[in-house]
N, C-alpha and C positions, 0 to 999 in steps of 0.2 A: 494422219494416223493418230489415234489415241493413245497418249501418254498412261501406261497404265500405271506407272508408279503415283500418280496424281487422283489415283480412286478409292478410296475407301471399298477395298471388298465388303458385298454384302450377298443375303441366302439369295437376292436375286437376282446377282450378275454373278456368281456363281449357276445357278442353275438356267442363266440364258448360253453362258459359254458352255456349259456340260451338257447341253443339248444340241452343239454342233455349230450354233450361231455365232456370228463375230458378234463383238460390242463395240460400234463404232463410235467414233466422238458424235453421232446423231442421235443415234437410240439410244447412246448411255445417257444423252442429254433428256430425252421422251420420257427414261425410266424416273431420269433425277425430279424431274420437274410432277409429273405421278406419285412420286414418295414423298413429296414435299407441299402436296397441293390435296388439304382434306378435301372430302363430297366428292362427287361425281363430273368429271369434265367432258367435254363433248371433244371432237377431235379438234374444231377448230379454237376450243379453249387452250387446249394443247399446245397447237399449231402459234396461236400467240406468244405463249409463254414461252414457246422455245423459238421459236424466231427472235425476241430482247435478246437469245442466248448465241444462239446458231444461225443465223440470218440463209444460210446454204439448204437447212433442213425443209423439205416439202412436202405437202401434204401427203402424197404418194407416200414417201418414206413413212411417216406416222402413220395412216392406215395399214400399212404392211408390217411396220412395228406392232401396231395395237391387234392385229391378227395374230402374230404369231407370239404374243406375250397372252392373248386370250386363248391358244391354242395348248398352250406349255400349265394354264393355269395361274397363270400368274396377274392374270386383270381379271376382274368381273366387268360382262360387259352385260349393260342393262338398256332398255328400250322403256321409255315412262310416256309412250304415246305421245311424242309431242312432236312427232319427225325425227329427231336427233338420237343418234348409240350416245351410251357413257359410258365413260369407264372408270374402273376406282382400281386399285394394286390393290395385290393383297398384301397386309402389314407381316404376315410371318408364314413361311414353309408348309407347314403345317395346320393353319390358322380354317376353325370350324368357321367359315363365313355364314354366319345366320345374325345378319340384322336385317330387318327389311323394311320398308316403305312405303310414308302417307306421301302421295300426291297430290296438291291443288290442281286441280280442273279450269281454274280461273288464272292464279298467275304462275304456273306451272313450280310452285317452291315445293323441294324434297325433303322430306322429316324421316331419315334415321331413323328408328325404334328397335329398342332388343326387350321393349316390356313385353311381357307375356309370351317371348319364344319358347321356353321352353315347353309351357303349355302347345302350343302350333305345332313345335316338331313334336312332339306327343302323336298327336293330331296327325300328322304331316308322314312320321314316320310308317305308321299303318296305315295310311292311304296309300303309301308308296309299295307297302308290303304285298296288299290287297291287287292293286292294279298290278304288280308285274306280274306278280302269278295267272291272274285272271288272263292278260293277256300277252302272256310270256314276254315281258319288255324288262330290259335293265336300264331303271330310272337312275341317272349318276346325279343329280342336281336338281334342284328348284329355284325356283323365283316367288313369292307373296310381297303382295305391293296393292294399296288401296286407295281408291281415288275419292278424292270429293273434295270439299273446301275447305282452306284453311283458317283458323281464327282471326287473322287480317283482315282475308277477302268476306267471310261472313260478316264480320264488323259494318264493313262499307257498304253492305246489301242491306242491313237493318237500319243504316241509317237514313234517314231524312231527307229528302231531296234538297237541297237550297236550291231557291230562281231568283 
């Protein structure tokens, strides 16, 4: 059983127990190591880092964690084409999540960006305005993510062959 006096309450073990859930020493462990782990982790990144921790916790449990913590709002979960979900917490209750994402195509690295959002959701917000009217849909969220290469991997395509 989870010692709860040994938890720092936060907005989101408060809103995983105010939605009916327990917070066992597993998932508090998923959540801890999520809040503590910038970018984007795939489950089985997860599944490492909390296995050093909780050697008991299994993937099952973590996928079922990372559903129903995607489900309450509280992870963004992302697909960057490369087979693998990710997930990232959100840092605050409340928190506009609008950064989004360069993808290399070559060695799959993810680049953050909030330049030019607000310009996007500009953009972004009337396209969504547009489309549900036209055909009566309530858009709750987006994803923009852009693939191509990254300055690394371009680097090493321009250069030189050595034989």
């Amino acid at each position: 059983m989870l010692d709860k006096s040994l938890i720092k309450s936060t907005w989101w073990q408060k809103r995983f127990t105010g939605s009916g859930y327990r917070l066992t020493a597993g998932r508090n462990t998923i959540i801890d190591v999520l809040s503590k782990t910038p970018g984007h982790l795939s489950a089985d990144d997860i599944r490492t880092r909390v296995h050093s921790r909780s050697p008991g916790v299994g993937l099952t449990t973590i996928y079922r964690t990372l559903d129903i913590l995607s489900n309450l709002g509280m992870v963004y979960k992302f697909d960057f084409g490369d087979g693998w979900m990710r997930y990232e917490l959100a840092r605050s209750p409340k928190e506009d999540h609008h950064h989004h994402h360069l993808v290399c195509t070559s060695c799959a690295k993810i680049i953050d960006y909030a330049d030019y959002v607000d310009e996007e959701l500009k953009l972004l917000r009337k396209t969504e305005i547009e489309l549900s009217r036209k055909y009566d849909f309530n858009i709750t969220s987006h994803i923009v993510q852009f693939y191509g290469i990254c300055r690394g991997c371009g680097a090493k395509k321009d250069s030189p062959v050595k034989k």
